[in-house]
Biotite code that builds the C-alpha atoms (Angstrom):
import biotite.structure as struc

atoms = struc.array([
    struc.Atom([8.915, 47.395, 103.233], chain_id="A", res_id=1, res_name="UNK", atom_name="CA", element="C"),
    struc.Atom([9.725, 44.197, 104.980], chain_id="A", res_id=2, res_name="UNK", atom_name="CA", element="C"),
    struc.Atom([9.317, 40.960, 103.491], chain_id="A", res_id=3, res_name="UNK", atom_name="CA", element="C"),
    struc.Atom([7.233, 38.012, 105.008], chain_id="A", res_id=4, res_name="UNK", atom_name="CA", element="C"),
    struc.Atom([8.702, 34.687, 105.717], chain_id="A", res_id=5, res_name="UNK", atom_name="CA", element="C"),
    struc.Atom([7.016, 31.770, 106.039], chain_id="A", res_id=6, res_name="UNK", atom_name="CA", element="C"),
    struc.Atom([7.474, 31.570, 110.184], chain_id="A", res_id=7, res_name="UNK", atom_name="CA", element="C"),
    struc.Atom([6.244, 35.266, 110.577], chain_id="A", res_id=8, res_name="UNK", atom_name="CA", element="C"),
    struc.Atom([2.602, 33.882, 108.832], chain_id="A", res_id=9, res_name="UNK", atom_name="CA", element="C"),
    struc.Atom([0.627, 33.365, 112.348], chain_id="A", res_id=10, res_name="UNK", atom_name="CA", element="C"),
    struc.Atom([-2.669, 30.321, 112.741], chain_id="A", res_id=11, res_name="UNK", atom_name="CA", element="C"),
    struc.Atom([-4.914, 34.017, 112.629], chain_id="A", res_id=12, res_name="UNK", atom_name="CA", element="C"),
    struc.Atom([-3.602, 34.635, 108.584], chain_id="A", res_id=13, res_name="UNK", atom_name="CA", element="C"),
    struc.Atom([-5.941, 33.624, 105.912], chain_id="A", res_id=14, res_name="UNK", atom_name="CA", element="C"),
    struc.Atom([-5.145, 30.923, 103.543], chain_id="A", res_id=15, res_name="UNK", atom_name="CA", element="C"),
    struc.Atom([-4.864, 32.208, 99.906], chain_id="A", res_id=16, res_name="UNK", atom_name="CA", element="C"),
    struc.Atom([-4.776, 28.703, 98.226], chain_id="A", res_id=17, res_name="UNK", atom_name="CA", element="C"),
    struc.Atom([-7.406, 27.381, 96.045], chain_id="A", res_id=18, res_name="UNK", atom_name="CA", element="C"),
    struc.Atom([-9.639, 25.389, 97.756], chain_id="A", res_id=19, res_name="UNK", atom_name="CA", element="C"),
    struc.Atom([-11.327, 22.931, 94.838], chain_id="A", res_id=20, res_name="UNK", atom_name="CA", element="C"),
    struc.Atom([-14.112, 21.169, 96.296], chain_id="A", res_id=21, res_name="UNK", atom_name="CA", element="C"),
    struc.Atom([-15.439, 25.011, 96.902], chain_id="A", res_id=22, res_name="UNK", atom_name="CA", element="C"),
    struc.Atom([-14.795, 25.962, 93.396], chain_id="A", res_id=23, res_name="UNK", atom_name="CA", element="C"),
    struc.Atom([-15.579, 22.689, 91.744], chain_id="A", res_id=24, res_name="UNK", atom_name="CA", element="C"),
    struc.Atom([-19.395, 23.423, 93.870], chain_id="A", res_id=25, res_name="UNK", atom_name="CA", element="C"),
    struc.Atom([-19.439, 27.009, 92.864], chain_id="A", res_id=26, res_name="UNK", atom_name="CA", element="C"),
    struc.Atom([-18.814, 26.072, 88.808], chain_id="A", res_id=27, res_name="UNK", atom_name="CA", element="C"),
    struc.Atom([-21.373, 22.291, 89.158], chain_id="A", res_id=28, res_name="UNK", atom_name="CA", element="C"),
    struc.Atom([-24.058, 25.275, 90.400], chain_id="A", res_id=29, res_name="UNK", atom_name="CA", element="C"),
    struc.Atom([-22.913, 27.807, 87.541], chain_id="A", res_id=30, res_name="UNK", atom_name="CA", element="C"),
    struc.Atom([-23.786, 24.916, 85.189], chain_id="A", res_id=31, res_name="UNK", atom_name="CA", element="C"),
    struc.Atom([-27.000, 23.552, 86.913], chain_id="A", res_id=32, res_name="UNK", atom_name="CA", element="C"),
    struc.Atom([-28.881, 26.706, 86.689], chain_id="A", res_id=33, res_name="UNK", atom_name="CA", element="C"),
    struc.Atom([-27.708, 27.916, 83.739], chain_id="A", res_id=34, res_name="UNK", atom_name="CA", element="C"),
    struc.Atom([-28.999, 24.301, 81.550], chain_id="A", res_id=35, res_name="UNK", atom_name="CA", element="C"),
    struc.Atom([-31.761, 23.863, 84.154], chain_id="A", res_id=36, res_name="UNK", atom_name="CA", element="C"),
    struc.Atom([-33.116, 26.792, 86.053], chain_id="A", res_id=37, res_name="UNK", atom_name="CA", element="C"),
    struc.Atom([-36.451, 24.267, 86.734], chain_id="A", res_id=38, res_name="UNK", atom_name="CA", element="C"),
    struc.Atom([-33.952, 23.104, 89.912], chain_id="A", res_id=39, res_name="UNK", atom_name="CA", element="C"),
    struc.Atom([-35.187, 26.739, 91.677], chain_id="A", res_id=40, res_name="UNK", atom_name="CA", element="C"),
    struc.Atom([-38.544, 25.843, 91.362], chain_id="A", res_id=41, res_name="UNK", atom_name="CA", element="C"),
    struc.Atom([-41.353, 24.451, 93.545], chain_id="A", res_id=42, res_name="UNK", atom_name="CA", element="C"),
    struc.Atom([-43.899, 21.551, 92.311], chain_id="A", res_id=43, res_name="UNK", atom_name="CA", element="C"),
    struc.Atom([-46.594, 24.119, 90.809], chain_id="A", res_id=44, res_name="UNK", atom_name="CA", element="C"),
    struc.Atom([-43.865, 25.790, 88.700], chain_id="A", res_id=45, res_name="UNK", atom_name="CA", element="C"),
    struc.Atom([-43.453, 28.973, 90.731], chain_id="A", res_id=46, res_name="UNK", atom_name="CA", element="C"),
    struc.Atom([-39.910, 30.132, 91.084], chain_id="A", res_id=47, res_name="UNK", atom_name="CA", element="C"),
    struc.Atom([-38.681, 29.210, 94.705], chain_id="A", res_id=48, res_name="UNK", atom_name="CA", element="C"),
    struc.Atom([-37.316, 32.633, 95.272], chain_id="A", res_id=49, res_name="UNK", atom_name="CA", element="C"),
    struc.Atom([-35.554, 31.361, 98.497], chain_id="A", res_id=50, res_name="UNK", atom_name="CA", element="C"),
    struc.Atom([-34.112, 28.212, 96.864], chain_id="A", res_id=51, res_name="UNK", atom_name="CA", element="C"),
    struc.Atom([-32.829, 30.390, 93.989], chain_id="A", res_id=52, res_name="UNK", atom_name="CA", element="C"),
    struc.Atom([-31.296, 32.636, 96.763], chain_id="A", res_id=53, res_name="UNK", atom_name="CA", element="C"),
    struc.Atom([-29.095, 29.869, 98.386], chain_id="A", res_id=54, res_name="UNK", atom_name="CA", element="C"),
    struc.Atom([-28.140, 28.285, 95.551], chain_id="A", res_id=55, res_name="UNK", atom_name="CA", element="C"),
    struc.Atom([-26.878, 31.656, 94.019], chain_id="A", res_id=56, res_name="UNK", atom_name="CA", element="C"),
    struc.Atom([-24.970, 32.262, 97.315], chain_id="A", res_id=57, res_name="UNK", atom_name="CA", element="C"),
    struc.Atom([-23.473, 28.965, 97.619], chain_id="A", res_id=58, res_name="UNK", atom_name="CA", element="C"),
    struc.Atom([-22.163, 29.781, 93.974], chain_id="A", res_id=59, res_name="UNK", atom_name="CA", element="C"),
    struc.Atom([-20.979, 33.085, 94.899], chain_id="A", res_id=60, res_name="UNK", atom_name="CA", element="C"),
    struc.Atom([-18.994, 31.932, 98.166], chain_id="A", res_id=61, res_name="UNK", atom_name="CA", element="C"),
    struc.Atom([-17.875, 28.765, 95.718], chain_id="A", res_id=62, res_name="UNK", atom_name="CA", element="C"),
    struc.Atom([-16.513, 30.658, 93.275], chain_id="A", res_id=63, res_name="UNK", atom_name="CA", element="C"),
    struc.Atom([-14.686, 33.370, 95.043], chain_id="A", res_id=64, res_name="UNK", atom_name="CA", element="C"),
    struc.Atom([-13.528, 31.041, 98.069], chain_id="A", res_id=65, res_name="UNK", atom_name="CA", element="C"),
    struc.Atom([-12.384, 28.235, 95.603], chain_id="A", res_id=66, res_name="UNK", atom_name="CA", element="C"),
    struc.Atom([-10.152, 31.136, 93.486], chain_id="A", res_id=67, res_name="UNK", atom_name="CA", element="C"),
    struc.Atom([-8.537, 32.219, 97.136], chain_id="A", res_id=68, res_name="UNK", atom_name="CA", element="C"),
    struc.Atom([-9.875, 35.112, 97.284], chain_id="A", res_id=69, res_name="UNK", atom_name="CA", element="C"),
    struc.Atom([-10.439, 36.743, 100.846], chain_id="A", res_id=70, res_name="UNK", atom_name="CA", element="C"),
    struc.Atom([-12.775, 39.840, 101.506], chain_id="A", res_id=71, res_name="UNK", atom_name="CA", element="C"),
    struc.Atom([-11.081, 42.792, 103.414], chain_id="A", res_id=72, res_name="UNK", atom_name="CA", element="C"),
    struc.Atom([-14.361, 43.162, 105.609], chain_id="A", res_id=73, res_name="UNK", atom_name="CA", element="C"),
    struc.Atom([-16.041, 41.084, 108.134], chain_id="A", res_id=74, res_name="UNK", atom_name="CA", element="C"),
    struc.Atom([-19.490, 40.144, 106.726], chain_id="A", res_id=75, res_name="UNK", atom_name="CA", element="C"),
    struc.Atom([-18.390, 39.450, 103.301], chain_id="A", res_id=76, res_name="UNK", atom_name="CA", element="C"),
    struc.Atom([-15.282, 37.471, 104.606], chain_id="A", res_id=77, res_name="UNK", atom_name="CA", element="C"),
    struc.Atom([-17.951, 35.310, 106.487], chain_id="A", res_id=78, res_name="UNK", atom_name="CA", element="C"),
    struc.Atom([-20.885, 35.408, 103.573], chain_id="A", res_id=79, res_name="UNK", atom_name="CA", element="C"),
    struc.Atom([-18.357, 34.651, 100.952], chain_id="A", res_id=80, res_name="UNK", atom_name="CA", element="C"),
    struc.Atom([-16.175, 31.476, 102.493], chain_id="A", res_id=81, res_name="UNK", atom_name="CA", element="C"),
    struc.Atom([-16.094, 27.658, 101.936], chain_id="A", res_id=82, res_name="UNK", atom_name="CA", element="C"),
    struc.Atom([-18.074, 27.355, 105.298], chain_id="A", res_id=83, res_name="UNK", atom_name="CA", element="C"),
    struc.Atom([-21.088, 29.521, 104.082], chain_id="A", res_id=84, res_name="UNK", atom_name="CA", element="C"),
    struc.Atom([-20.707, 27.125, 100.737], chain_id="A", res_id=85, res_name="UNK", atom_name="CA", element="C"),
    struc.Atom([-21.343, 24.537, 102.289], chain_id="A", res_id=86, res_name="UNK", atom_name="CA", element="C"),
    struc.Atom([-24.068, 26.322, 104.484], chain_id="A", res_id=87, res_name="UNK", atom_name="CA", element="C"),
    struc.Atom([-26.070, 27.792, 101.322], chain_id="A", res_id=88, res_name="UNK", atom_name="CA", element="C"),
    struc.Atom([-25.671, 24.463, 99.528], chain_id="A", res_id=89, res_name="UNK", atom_name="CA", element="C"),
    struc.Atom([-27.059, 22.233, 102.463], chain_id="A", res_id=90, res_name="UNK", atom_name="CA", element="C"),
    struc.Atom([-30.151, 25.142, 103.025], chain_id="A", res_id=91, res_name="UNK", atom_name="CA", element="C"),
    struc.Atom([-30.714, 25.086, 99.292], chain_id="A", res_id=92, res_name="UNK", atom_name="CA", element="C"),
    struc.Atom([-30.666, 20.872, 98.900], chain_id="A", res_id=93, res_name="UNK", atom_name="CA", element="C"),
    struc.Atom([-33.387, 21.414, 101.960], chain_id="A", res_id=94, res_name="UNK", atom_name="CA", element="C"),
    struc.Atom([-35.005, 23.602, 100.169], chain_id="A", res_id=95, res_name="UNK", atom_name="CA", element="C"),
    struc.Atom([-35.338, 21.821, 97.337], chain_id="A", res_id=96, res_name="UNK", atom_name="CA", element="C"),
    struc.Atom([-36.448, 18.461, 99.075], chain_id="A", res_id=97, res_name="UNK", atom_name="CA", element="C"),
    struc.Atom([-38.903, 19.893, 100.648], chain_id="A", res_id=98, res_name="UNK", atom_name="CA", element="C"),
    struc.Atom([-41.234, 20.855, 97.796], chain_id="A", res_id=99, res_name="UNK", atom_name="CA", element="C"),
])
């Protein structure tokens, strides 16, 4: 088996690193919903099934971005990266807002 060197590593390779800000968001959400689970729900004190939904994602794609972690397939590489963080965590703030 050959080994890599750092010129052979093309733009196209994924970065391994941590990436903080995406696990710092996944573990703030781990926290917030597990000492305050009210945040999921709407103003008659119905669970926001949708809110809880984004908010669980943006933890998920938080949490396994932030470790460096990168999915082998397509669709969870893309549901499970600091962009759809960011994505689930903006919908969910929305989401929340608007009740």
């Amino acid at each position: 088996m050959r080994k890599r060197r750092p010129d052979d590593i093309t733009s196209a390779a994924a970065d391994r690193g941590f990436r903080v800000l995406s696990l710092l968001t996944g573990i703030v959400l781990v926290l917030l919903l597990t000492a305050y689970p009210h945040v999921a729900m709407d103003r008659w004190g119905a669970a926001d099934h949708v809110a809880a939904l984004v908010l669980l994602w943006s933890m998920s794609a938080g949490l396994v971005s932030g470790v460096g972690f990168v999915p082998a397939g397509g669709l969870p590489r893309l549901l499970l990266s600091s962009q759809a963080c960011l994505l689930a965590l903006v919908l969910g703030v929305l989401r929340i807002l608007g009740h």
